[in-house]
C-alpha positions in Angstrom: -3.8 22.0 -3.2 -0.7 24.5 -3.7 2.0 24.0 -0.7 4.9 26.1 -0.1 7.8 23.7 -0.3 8.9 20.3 -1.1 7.4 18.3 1.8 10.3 15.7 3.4 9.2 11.9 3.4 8.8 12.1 7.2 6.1 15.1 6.6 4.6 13.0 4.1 5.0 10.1 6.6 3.3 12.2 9.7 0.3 13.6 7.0 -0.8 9.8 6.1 -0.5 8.5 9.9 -2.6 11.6 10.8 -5.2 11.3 8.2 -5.0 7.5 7.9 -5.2 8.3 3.9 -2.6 8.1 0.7 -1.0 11.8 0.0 1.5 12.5 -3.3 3.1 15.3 -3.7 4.1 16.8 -7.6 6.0 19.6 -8.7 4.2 21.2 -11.5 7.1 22.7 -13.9 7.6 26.1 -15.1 8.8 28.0 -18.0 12.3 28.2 -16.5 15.3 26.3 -17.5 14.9 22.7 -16.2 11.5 23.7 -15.0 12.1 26.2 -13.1 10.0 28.5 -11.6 7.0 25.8 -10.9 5.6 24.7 -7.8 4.2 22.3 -5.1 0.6 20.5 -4.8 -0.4 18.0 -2.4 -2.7 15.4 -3.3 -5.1 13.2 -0.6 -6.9 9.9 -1.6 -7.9 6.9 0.3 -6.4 4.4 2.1 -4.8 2.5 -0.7 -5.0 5.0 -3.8 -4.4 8.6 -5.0 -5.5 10.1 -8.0 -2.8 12.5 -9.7 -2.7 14.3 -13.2 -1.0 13.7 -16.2 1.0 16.1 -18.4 4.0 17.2 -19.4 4.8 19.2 -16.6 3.8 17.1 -13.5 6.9 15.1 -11.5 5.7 12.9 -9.1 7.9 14.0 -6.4 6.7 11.5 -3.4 3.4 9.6 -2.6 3.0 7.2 0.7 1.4 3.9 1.4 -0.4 3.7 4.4 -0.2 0.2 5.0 3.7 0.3 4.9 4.1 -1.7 1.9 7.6 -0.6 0.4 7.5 -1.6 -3.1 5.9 -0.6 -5.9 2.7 -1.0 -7.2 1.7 -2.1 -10.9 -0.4 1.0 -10.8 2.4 2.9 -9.6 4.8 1.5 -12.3 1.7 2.7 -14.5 1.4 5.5 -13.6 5.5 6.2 -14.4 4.6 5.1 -17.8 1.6 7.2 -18.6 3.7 10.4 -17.2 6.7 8.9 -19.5 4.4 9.0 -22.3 2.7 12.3 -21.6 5.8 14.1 -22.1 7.0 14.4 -18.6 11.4 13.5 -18.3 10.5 12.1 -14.8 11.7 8.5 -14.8 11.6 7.5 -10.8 9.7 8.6 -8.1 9.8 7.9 -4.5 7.1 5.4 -2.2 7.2 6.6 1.5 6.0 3.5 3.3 4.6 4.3 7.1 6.7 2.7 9.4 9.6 1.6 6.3 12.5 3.2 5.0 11.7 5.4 1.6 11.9 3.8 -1.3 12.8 5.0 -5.4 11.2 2.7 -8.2 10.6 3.6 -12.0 8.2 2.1 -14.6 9.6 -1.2 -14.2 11.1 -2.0 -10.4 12.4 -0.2 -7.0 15.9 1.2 -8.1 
């Protein structure tokens, strides 16, 4: 779903302790310089996963793990790769643990 803003890791914190699911959040890039002029969608899953498109205009902004774990994933290192390859210049993304301190990883390790 379209949201208005940029949501803050403790938002995306309070959404997964509330709903007990995974949320990520992407900006979906305009035609504006750097992307410009795009905007915000908010993605819920399950407890442990989140389904989130591919394409040359989606940045993974944020997603959480409701179980607190604060690194990376191999499908979340995947996943970097697949948007690399897709065309999209994202190269990090953030993990918002419950419970943790927020964490940045790329295709190949937290940074």
């Amino acid at each position: 779903m379209k949201i208005p803003k940029r949501l803050s890791p403790e938002e995306m914190e309070f959404l997964t302790q509330e709903y007990g699911v995974e949320f990520a959040q992407v900006y979906r890039a305009g035609s504006g310089k750097n992307g410009g002029g795009g905007y915000y969608e908010l993605y819920s899953g399950v407890h442990n996963r989140v389904n989130i498109p591919l394409g040359e205009d989606v940045r993974l902004i944020s997603h959480t793990h409701p179980c607190g774990t604060a690194r990376p994933s191999p499908d979340d290192q995947l996943l970097m790769q697949l948007l690399e390859q897709s065309g999209s210049p994202q190269r990090k993304s953030q993990i918002v643990p419950v419970g943790k301190t927020p964490v940045y990883f790329d295709k190949n390790s937290l940074k």
